[in-house]
MDTraj code that builds the backbone (N, CA, C; nanometers):
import mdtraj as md
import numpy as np

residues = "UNK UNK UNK UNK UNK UNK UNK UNK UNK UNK UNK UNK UNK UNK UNK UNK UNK UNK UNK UNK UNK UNK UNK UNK UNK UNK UNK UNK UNK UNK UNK UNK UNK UNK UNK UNK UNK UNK UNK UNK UNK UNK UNK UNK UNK UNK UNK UNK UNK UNK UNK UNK UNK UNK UNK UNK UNK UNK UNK UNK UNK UNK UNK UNK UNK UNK UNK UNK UNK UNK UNK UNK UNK UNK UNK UNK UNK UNK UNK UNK UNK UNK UNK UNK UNK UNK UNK UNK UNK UNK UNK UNK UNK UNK UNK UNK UNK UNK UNK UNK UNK UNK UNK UNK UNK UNK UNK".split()
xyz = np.array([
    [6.0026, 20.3114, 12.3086],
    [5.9981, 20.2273, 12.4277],
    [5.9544, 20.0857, 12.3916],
    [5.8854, 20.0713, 12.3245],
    [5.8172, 19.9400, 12.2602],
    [5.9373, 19.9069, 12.1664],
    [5.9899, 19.9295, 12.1164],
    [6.0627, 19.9140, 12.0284],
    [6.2235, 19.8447, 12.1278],
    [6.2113, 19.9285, 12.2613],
    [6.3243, 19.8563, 12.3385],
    [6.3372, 19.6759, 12.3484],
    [6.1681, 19.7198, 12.4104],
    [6.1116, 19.5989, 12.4964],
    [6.1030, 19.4521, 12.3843],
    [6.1140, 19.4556, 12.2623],
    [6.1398, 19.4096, 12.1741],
    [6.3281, 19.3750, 12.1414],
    [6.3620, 19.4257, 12.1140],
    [6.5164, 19.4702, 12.0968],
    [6.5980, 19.3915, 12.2045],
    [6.5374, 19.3986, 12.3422],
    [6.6573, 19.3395, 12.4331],
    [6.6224, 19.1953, 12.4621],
    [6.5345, 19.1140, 12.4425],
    [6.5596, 19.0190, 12.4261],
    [6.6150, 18.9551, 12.3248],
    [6.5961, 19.0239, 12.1991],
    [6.6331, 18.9386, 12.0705],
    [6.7931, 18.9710, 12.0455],
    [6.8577, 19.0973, 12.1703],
    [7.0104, 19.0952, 12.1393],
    [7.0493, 19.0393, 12.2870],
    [6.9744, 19.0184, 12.3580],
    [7.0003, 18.9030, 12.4827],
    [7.0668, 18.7557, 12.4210],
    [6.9459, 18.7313, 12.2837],
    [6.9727, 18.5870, 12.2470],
    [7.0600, 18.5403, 12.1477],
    [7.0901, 18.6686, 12.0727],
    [7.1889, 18.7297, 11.9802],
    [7.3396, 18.7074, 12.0401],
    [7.2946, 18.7479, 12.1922],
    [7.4971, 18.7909, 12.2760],
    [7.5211, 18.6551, 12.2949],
    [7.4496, 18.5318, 12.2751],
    [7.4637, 18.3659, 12.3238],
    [7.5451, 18.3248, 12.2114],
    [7.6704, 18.2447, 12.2645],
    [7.7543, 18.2217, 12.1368],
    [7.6949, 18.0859, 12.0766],
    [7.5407, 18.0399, 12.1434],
    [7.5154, 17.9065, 12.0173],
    [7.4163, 17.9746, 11.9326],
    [7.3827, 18.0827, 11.9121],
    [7.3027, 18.1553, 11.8536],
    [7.3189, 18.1867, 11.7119],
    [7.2790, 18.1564, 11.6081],
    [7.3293, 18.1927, 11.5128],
    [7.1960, 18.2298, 11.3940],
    [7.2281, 18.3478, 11.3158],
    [7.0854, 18.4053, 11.2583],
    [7.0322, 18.2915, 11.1561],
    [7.1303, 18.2476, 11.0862],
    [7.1289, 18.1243, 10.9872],
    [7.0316, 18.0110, 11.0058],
    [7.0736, 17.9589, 11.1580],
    [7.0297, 17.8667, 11.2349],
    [6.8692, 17.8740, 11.2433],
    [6.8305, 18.0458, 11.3079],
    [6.6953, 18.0757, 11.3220],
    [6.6040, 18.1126, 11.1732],
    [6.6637, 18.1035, 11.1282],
    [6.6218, 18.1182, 10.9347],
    [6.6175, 18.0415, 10.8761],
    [6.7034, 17.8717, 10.8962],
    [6.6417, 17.7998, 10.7760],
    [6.6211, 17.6736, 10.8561],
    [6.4898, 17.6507, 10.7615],
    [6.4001, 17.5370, 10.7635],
    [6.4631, 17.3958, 10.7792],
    [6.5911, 17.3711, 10.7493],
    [6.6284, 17.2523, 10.7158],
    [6.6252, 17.1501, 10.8887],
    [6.5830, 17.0384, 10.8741],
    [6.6002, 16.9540, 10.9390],
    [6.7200, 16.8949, 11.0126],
    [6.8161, 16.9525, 11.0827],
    [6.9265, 16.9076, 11.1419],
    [6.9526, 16.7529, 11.1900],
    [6.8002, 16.7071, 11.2175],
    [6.8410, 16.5909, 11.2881],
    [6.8297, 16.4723, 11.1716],
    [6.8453, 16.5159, 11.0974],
    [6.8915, 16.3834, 10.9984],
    [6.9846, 16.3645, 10.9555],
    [7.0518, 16.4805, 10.9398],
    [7.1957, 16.5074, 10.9285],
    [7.2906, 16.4321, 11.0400],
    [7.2256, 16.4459, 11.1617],
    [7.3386, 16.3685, 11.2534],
    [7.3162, 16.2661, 11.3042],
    [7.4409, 16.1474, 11.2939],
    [7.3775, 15.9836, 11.3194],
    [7.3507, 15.9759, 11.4497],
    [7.2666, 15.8670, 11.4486],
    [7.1895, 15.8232, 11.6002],
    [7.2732, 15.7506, 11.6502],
    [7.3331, 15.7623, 11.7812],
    [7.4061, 15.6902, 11.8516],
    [7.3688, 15.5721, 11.9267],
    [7.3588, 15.4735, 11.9028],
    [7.3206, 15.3316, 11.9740],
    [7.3616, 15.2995, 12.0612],
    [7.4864, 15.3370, 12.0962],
    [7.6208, 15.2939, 12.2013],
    [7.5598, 15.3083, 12.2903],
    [7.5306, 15.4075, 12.3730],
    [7.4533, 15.5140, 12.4250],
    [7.3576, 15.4560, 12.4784],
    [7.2668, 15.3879, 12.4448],
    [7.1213, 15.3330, 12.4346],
    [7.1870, 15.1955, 12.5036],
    [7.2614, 15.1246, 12.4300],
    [7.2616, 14.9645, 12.4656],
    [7.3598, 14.9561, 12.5983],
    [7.4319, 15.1144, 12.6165],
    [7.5162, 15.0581, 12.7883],
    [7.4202, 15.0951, 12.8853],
    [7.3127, 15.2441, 12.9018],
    [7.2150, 15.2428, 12.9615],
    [7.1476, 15.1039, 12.9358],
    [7.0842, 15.0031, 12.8552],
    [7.0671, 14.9196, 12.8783],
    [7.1031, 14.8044, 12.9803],
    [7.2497, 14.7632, 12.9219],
    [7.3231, 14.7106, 13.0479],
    [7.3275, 14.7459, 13.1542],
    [7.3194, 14.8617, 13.2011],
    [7.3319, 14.9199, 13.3452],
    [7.2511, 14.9046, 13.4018],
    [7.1260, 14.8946, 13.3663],
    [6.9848, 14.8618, 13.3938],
    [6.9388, 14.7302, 13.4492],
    [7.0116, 14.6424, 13.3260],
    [7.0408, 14.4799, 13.3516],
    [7.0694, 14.4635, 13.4327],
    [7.1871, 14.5112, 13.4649],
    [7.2811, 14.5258, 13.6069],
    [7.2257, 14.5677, 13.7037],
    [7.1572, 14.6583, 13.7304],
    [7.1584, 14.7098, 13.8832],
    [6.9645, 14.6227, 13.9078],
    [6.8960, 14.5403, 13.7786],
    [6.8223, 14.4652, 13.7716],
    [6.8478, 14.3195, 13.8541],
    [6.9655, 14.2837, 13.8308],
    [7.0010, 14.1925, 13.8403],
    [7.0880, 14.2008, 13.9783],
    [7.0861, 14.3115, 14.0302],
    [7.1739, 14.2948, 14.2009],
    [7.0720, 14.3400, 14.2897],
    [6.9688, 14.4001, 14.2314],
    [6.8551, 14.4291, 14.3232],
    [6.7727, 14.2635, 14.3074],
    [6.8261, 14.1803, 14.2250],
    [6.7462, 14.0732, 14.2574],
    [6.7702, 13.9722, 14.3297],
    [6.9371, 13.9748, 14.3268],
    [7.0063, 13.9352, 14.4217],
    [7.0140, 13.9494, 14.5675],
    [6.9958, 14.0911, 14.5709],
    [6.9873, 14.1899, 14.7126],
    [6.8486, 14.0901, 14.7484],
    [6.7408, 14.0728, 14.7034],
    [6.6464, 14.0453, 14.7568],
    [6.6182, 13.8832, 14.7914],
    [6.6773, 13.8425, 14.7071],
    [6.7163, 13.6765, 14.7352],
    [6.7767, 13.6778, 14.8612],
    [6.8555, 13.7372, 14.8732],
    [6.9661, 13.7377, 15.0041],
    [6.8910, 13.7764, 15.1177],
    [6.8016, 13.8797, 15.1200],
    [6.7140, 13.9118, 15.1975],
    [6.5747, 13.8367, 15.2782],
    [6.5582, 13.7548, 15.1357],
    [6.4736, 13.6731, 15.1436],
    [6.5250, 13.5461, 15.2193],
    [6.6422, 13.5193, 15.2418],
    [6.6983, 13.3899, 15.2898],
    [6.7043, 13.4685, 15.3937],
    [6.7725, 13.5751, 15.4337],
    [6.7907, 13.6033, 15.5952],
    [6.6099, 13.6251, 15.6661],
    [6.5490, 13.6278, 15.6236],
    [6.4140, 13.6143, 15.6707],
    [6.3846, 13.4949, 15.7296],
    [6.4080, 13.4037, 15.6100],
    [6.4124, 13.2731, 15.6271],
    [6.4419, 13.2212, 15.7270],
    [6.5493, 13.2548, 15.7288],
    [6.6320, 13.1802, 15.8773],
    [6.6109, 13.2468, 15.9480],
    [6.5762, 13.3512, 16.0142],
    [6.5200, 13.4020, 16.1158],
    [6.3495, 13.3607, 16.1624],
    [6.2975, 13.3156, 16.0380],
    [6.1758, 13.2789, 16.0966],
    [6.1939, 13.1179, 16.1597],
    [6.2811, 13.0570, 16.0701],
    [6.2890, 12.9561, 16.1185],
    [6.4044, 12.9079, 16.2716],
    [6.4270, 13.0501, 16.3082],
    [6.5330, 13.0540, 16.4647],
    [6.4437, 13.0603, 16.5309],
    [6.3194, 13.1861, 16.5226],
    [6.1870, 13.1845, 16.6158],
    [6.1098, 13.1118, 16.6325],
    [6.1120, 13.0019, 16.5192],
    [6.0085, 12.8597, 16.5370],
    [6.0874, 12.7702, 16.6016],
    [6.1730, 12.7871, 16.6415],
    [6.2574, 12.6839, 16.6798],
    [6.3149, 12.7225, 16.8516],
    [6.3027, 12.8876, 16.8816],
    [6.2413, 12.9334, 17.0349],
    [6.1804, 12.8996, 17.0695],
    [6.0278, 12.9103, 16.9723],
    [5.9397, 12.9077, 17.0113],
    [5.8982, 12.7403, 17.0880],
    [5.9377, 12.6991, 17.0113],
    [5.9451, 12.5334, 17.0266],
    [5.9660, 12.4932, 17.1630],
    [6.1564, 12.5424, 17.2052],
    [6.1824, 12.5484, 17.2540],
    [6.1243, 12.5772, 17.4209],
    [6.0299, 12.6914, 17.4272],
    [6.0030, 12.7625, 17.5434],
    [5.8523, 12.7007, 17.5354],
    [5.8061, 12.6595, 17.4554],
    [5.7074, 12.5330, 17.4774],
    [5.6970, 12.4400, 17.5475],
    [5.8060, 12.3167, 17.4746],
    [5.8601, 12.2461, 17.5443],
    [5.8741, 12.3033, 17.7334],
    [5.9592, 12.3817, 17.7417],
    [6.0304, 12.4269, 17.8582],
    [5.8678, 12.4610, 17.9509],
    [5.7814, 12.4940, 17.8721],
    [5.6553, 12.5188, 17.9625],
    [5.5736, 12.3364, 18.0315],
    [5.6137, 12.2849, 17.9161],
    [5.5252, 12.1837, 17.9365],
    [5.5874, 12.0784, 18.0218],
    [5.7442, 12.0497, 18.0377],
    [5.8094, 12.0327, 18.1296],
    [5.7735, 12.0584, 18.2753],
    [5.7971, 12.1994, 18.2494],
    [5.7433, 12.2725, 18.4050],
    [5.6351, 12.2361, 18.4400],
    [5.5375, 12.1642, 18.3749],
    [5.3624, 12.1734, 18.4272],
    [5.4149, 12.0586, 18.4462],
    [5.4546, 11.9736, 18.3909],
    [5.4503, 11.8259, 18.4671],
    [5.5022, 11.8139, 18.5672],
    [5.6399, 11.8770, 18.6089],
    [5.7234, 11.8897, 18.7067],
    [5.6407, 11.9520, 18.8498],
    [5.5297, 12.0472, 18.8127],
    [5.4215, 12.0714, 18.9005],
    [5.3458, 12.0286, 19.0019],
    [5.2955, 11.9725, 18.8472],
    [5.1344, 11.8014, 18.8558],
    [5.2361, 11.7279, 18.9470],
    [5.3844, 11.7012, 18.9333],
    [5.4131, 11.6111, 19.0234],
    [5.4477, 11.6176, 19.1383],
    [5.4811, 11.7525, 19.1333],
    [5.5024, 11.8173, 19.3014],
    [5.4002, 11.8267, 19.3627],
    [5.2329, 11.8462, 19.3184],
    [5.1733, 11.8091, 19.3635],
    [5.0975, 11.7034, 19.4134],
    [5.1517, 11.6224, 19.3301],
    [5.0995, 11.4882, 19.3638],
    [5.1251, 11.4492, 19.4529],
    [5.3142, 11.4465, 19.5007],
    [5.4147, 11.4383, 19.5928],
    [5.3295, 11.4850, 19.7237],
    [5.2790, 11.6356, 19.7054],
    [5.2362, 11.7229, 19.8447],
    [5.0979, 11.6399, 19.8890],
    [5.0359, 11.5786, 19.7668],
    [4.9315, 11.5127, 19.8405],
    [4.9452, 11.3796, 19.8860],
    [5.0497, 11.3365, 19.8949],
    [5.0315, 11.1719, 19.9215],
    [5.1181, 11.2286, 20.0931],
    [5.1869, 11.2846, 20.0699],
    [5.2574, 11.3046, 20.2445],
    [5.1537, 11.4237, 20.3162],
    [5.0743, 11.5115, 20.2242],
    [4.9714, 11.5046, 20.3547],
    [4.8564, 11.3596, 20.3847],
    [4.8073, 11.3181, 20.3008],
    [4.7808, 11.1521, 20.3299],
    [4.8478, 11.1521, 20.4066],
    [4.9385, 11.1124, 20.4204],
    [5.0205, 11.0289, 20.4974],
    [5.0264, 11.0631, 20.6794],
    [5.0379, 11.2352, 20.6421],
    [5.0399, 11.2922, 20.7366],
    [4.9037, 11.2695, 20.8402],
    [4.7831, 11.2603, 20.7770],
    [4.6560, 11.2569, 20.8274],
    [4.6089, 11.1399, 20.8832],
    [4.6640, 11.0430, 20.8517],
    [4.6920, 10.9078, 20.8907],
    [4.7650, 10.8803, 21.0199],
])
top = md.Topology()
chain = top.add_chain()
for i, resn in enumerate(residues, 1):
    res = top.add_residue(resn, chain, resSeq=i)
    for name in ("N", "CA", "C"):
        top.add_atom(name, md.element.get_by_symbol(name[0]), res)
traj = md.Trajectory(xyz[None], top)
């Protein structure tokens, strides 16, 4: 029974066709044997650059539509200022108006 429990994994890893006994037996260093690919490395690079370089864009662009939106609301704002301070004078003078013809009236 022990002897199963042993056995079926090692012909589990055995039935894998990258498996090879050779492979699990010698010492040798494979990865020097096979060249390092750079290609690989320097387009992930670029791509990086790239999507570096449109997210910086994206945010420039973003940054200007801010822009001009803050500067549409300062320029409401202005606007409905103005439009207040208008109205108060237009007031002050209606009242002024209401007090000289009651004067007048009292007279």
């Amino acid at each position: 029974m022990k002897l199963l429990k042993f056995l079926i994994p090692l012909l589990l890893v055995a039935s894998c066709s990258s498996f090879s006994l050779s492979g699990l037996f010698s010492s040798e260093d494979n990865a020097e044997e096979l060249p390092a690919d750079d290609s690989s490395v320097e387009e992930i690079d670029e791509e990086v650059e790239e999507e570096e370089e449109e997210d910086f864009e994206l945010e420039s662009l973003e940054d200007e539509e801010e822009d001009e939106e803050d500067e549409e609301e300062e320029e409401l704002e202005e606007e409905e200022n103005l439009e207040v301070v208008t109205l108060e004078e237009e007031d002050e003078e209606e009242e002024e108006d209401y007090d000289e013809e009651e004067d007048l009236d009292e007279e």
